[in-house]
N, C-alpha and C positions, 0 to 999 in steps of 0.2 A: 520450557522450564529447564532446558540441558544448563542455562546460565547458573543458577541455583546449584546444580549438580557438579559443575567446574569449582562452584567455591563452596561443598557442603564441606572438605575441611577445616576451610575457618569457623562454619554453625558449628558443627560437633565439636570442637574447642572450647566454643563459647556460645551451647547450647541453654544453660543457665541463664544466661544475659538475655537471648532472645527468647526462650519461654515465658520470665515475667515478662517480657514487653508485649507480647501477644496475648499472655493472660488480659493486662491493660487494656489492652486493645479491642478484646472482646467484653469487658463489662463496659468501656466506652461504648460501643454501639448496642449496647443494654440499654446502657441508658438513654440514647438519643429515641428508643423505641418508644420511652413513659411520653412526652409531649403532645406526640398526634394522638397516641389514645386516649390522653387528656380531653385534648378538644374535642374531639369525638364525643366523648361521653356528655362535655358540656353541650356541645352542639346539639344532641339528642335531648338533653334535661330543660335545655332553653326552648325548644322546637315546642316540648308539652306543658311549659310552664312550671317546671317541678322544681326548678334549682334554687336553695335559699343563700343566704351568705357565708353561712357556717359550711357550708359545703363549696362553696366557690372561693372562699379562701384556704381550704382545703385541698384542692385541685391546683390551688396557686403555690403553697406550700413544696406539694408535689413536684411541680416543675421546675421551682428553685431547687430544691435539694437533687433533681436529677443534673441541674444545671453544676452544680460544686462538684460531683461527682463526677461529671462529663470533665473539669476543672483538671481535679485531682490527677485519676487517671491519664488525661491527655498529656499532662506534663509527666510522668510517670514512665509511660512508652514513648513518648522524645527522648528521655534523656538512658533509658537504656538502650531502645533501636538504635539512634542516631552516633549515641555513645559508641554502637558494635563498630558502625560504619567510621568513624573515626579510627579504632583500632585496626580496622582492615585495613587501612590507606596507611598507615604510619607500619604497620608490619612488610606491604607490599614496597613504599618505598624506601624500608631498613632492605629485604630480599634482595632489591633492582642496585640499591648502592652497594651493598656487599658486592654482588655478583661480578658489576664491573670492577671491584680491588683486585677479583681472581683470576679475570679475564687477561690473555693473553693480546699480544699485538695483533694477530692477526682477527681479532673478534674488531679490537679498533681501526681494524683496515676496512672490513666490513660493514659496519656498520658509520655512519658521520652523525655526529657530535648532535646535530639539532634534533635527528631522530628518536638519538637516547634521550637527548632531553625530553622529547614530545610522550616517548612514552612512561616515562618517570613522571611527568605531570600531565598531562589532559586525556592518557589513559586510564592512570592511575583514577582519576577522579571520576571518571567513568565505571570504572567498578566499585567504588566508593559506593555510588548512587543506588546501586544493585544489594548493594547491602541496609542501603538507610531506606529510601523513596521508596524503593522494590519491595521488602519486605513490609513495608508498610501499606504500599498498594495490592500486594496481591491479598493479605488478613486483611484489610480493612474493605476490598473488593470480595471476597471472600464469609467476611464475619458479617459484615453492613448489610451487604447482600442476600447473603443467607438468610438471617435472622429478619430481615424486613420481607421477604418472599415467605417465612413461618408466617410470620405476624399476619401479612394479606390472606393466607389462607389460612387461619385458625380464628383470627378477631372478625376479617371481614368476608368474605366468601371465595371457597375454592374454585367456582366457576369463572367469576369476574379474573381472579388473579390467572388461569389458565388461559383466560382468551388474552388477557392483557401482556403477556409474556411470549407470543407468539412470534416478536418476532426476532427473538433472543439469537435462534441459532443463527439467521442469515448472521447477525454480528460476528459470533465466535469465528465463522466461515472465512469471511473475508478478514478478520483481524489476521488469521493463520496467515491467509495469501499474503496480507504487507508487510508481516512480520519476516516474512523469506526474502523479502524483497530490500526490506529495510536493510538486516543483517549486512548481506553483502555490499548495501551504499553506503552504510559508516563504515566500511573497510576502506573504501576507498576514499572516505571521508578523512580517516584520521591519517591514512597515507600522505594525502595533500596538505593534512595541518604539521607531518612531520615534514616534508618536503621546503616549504615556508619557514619553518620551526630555520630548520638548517641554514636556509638561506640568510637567513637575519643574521645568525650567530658568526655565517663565516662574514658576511659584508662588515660589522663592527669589528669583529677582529682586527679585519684586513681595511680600517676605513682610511689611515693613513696612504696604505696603497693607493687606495678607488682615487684620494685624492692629488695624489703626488704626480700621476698619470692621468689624470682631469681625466676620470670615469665613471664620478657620481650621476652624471647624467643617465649616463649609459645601465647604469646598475640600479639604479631607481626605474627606468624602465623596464628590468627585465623583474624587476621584485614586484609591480605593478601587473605584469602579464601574469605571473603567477598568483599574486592573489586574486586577478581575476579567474584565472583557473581554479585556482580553489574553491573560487565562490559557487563557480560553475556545477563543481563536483557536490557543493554543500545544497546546492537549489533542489538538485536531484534527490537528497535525503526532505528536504524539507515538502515538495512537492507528496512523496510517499506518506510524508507524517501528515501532510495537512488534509492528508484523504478519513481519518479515523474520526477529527470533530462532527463533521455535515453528516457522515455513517451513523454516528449517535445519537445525533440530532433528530435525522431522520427517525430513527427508532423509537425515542423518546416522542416523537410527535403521532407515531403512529399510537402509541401505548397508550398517549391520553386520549386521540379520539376514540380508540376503541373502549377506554374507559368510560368515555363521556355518555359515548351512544350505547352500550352495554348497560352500564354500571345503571344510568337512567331510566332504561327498560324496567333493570332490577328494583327500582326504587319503587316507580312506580305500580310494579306487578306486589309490590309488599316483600319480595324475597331479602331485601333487606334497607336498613333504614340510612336515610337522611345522614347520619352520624356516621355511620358508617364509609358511606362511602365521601365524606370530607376527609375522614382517617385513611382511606383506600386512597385520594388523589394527595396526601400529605405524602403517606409513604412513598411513591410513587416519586415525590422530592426527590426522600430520602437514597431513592434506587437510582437518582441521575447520577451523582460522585462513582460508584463504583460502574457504571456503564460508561462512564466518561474516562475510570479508572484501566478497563480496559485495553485503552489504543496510550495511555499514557506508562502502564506497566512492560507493554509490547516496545514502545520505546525507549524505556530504561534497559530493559534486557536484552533488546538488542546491537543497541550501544555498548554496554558492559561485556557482552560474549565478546564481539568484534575486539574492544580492546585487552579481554581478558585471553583473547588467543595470543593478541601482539607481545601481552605481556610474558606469557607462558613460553612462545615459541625463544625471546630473548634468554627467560632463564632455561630451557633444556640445552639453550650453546655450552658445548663444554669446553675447557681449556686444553690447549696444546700440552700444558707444562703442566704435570702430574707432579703434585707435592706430594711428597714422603711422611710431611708432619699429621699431624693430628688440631693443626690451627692454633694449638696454644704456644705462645712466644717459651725458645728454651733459652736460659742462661747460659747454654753452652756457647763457649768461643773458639774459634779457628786462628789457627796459627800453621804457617809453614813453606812448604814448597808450592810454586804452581809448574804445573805440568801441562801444556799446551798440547795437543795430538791428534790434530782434524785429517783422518783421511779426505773427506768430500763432506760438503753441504751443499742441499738446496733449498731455497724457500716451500715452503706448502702447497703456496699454487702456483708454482713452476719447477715439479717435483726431477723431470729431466732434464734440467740446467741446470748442472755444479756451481756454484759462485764461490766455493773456494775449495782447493784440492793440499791436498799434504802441507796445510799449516802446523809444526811443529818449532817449539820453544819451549825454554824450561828456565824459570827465575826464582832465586833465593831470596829469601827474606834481605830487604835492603838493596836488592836492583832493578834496573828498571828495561824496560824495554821500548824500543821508539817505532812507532808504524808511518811509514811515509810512503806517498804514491798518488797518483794521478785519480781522478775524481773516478768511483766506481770500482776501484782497482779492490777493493776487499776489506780494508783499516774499517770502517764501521761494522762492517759486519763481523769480524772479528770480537770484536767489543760486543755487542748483540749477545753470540755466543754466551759470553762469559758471565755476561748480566743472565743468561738462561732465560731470554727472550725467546729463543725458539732450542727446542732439545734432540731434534728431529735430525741429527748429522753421525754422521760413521766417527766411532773413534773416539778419543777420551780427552776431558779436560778433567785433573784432580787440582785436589787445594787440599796440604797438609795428610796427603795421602788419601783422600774421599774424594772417590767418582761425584762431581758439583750433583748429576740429575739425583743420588743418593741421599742426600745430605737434604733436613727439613730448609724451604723458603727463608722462615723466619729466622734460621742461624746461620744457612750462608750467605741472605741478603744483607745483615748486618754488620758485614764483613770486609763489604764494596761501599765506598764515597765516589759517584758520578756526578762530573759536569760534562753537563752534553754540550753538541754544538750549539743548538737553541737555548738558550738559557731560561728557565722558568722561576718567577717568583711571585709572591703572595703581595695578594694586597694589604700587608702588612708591615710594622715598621720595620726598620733596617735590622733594629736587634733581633726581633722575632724569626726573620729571615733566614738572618745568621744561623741562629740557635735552634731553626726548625727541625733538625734529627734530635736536636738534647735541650730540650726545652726551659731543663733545670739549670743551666750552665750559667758560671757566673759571670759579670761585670768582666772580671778581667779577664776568662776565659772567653768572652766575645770580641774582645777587646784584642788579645794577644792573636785571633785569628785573621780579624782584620788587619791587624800588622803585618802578618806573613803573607797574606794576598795584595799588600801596598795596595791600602783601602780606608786605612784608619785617617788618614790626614784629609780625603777626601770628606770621610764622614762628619768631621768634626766642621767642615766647614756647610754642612748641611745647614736648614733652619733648628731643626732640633737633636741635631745632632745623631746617634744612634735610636733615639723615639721619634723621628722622621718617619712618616706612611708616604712608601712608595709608589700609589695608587696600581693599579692593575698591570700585572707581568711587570711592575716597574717602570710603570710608563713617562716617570720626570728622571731615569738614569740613564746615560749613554752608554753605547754597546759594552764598552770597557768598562766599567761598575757595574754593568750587571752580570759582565764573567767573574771580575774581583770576586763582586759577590755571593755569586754560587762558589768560585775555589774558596773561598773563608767558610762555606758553609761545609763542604765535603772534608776542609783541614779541622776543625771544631768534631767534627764527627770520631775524627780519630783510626779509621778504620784499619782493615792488613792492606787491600787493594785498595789505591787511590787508580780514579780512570779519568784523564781528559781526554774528554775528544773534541780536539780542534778548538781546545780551550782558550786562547790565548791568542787566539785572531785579531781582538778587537784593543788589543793593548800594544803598546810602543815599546819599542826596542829594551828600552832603557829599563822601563817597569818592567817587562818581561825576565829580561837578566836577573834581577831583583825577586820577581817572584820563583824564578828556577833555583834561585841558592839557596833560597827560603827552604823548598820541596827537598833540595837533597840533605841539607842540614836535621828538617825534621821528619822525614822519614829513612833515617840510615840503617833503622830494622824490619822496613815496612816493602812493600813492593809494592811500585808502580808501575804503570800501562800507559803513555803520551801518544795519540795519536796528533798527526799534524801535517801541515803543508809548509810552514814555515819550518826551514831546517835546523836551523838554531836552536828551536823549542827542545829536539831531540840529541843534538849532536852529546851529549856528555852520558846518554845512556850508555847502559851495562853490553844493550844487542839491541842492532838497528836493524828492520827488517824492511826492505824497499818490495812494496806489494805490486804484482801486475797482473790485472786480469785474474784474479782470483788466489794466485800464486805468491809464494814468496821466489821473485827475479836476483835478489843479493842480500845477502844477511853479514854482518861484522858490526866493530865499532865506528864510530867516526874515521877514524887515521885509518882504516882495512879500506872502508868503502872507498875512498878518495882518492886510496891507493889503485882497486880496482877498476877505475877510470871510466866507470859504467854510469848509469841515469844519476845516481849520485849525485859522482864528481861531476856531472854536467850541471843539474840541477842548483847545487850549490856554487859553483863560479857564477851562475847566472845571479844568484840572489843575492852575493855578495860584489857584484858588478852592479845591480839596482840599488843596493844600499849605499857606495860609495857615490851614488850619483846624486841620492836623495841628500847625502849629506854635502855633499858639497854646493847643490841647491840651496841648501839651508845657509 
């Protein structure tokens, strides 16, 4: 029962709801009680001859009206029980989807994508179960039970019922033993179905890949061996459960011969009648469901513990990145200075490896700063920072004179428009895409952002233009419209800190220029952040910082670096050596 006890704060919440349904619950098996003592009586009335019509439509009466009642009630306790378990699951996964908004990166490094999935759904419904089925089998095992074990020994006899019950406890014995056994194989059970969960989710992602590299073969075998494993793992719960039917069965067939041979004796010794013990083998029915109940409640609750731990152990992860607010959005706005000042950083779990040491910089409203440098060299992590992905570094970054880790989520994050290297979009239309930080924004405020990310002429030549659905991550635009479309989305935002990183990859020279005049044109009070490999992207910032190894190796403008004849100026002859070559190519 500890299952029950993991979720007695949703009962006491919504203790009311399952009261009546249990009150239900037990006038239901009230009334399932009126029938066999029906026939019983008639049984007996008929045996001596004594029963007339006025009476046997009387006893018929009876059983209809226990029947309406059985009716009533039944639906009664459905729709509150089953109502609770509804709310349980829609409250569990409001908890699970919150939890991952608050969740920091490194919870998402932790855990993959198909796990969370798996336990937001086939967990979740697993404790679901424990709330509707559960509560319904242990009072209906419980009430049914009870009350028909009165009934055998107060209507029909206390001896009969005592030798017929014998052999109850072997049951409860052995239900214990599978129930410990069960436990721990739906752990491993829903392990396997998260494991699979995942595998699916990352192969469609990546199906383009599997295929572009002729490895769907390859990858359909290896999703194959694992659902064979999983099934493996699932045989092992099923083999445990399918031990509780035959156990009952057993039980149930001993109950009747001892009834038979028992009950018989009694008949014939006169200790009691004929009626009686047809009422004694009806009931007797009525005692299979809740012994059958049983091995069927043992596997509800131990399914639902198992997934009620997975679910519990996800929500006690706490986040890296300690918010200062109180979770309500403030109206307040940031404006000002940013102040750069990283003595050292390291990741969490490589807490003795710096990945970047004495990064300092300082930008006024209206400049911009450029990160360039060798893959690894520091420029994302940088950025990381700033977005207050991880908090956990020496040294201070302000904005507008507020230490960032100070300052509430919801009013510094309001503050930053990012497009990342990966570009992310909805499977939604172009405008919605646009518009997704400002949802209100109008026609031409969609419109004028597309222009500034030289986006609108593309769009227009869509099928339907800006109510164009992009299908998943935008899967009908090419790499270049789907950065367009996130810089249109981060410029429409408005924000103080505009961030690319590495935004501008996937577009041509030409558009590029174009979207860079655009950015300084409309942010001449705003500050931006350009990370990049193309050096072009950067050269017209305020302060170019060439990153090495975690370091800033040269810092000036364009005309300093190039002066200073260092990775730079090498750097850049090189690109503008490939560029004259591509053009003359062309």
């Amino acid at each position: 029962m500890g299952t029950f006890s993991k979720l007695s704060w949703f009962f006491k919440e919504h203790r009311k709801r399952y009261l009546l349904g249990i009150i239900a619950l037990v006038i239901t098996a009230a009334a399932n009680l009126v029938p066999p003592r029906v026939l019983g009586i008639m049984a007996d009335q008929l045996d001596t001859g004594k029963i007339g019509w006025g009476q046997f439509f009387t006893y018929l009466i009876a059983i209809i009206i226990a029947a309406a009642f059985l009716y009533f009630f039944r639906f009664y306790w459905r729709k509150e029980i089953y109502g609770g378990a509804a709310i349980l699951e829609k409250e569990l996964r409001g908890k699970l989807y919150w939890h991952f908004l608050q969740m920091d990166r490194t919870f998402f490094q932790r855990y993959r994508t198909g796990d969370l999935m798996a336990r937001a759904t086939n967990d979740v419904q697993a404790v679901q179960n424990v709330a509707g089925d559960g509560i319904l089998t242990l009072v209906d095992a419980i009430v049914t039970g009870g009350s028909t074990l009165i009934a055998m020994i107060f209507l029909v006899d206390w001896r009969l019922t005592l030798a017929a019950m014998l052999p109850l406890p072997l049951l409860t014995i052995i239900a214990q033993y599978l129930g410990r056994r069960l436990h721990d194989a739906y752990l491993d059970s829903q392990a396997a179905f998260s494991r699979l969960n995942n595998k699916t989710q990352e192969s469609l992602s990546g199906i383009k890949v599997l295929k572009t590299f002729g490895q769907s073969e390859q990858d359909a075998e290896a999703f194959n061996q694992m659902t064979y494993e999983t099934i493996g793992i699932n045989k092992k719960v099923f083999r445990i459960d399918s031990l509780y039917d035959p156990l009952i069965t057993l039980v149930i067939g001993v109950t009747y011969v001892i009834t038979i041979i028992y009950g018989g004796s009694l008949v014939t010794s006169r200790a009691i009648s004929l009626g009686q013990l047809i009422t004694f083998v009806a009931y007797i029915g009525t005692m299979v469901w809740p012994m059958f109940a049983i091995g069927y409640l043992f596997n509800i609750l131990e399914r639902g513990s198992a997934s009620y731990d997975r679910i519990d152990n996800l929500l006690k992860e706490k986040s890296l990145i300690v918010d200062s607010s109180d979770g309500k959005e403030s109206e307040r706005r940031l404006e000002g200075q940013l102040r750069y000042h990283i003595t050292s950083f390291a990741y969490p779990d490589e807490p003795d490896q710096a990945v970047l040491k004495n990064v300092d910089f300082d930008l006024k409203p209206g400049q911009t700063v450029g990160l360039v440098g060798r893959v690894g060299s520091g420029k994302t992590t940088i950025i990381q920072l700033l977005m207050r992905e991880f908090d956990n570094y020496k040294g201070r970054i302000t904005f507008a004179g507020h230490d960032i880790r100070q300052v509430p989520l919801d009013v510094y994050l309001k503050e930053i428009s990012y497009v990342p290297q990966n570009n992310f979009l909805f499977s939604m239309s172009v405008r919605d895409n646009i518009a997704f930080a400002k949802p209100d924004a109008s026609k031409e405020e969609v419109e004028a952002a597309a222009k500034k990310a030289a986006l609108h002429d593309d769009i227009l030549a869509f099928p339907k233009g800006y109510q164009t659905m992009i299908g998943e991550n935008g899967v009908s635009l090419s790499g270049g419209q789907k950065q367009r479309m996130s810089i249109a989305r981060a410029l429409l935002n408005n924000s103080e800190i505009l961030i690319l990183d590495d935004a501008l990859s996937a577009v041509d020279a030409k558009t590029e220029k174009a979207i860079l005049a655009n950015l300084r044109k409309e942010r001449e009070q705003k500050i931006t952040v350009i990370a990049a490999h193309r050096l072009s992207s950067v050269m017209d910032a305020d302060l170019i910082l060439v990153m090495k190894d975690g370091r800033v190796a040269e810092a000036g403008t364009h005309d300093q670096l190039l002066g200073l004849g260092g990775w730079y100026k090498r750097m850049w002859d090189r690109q503008e050596l490939a560029k004259k070559v591509g053009e003359s190519d062309e």
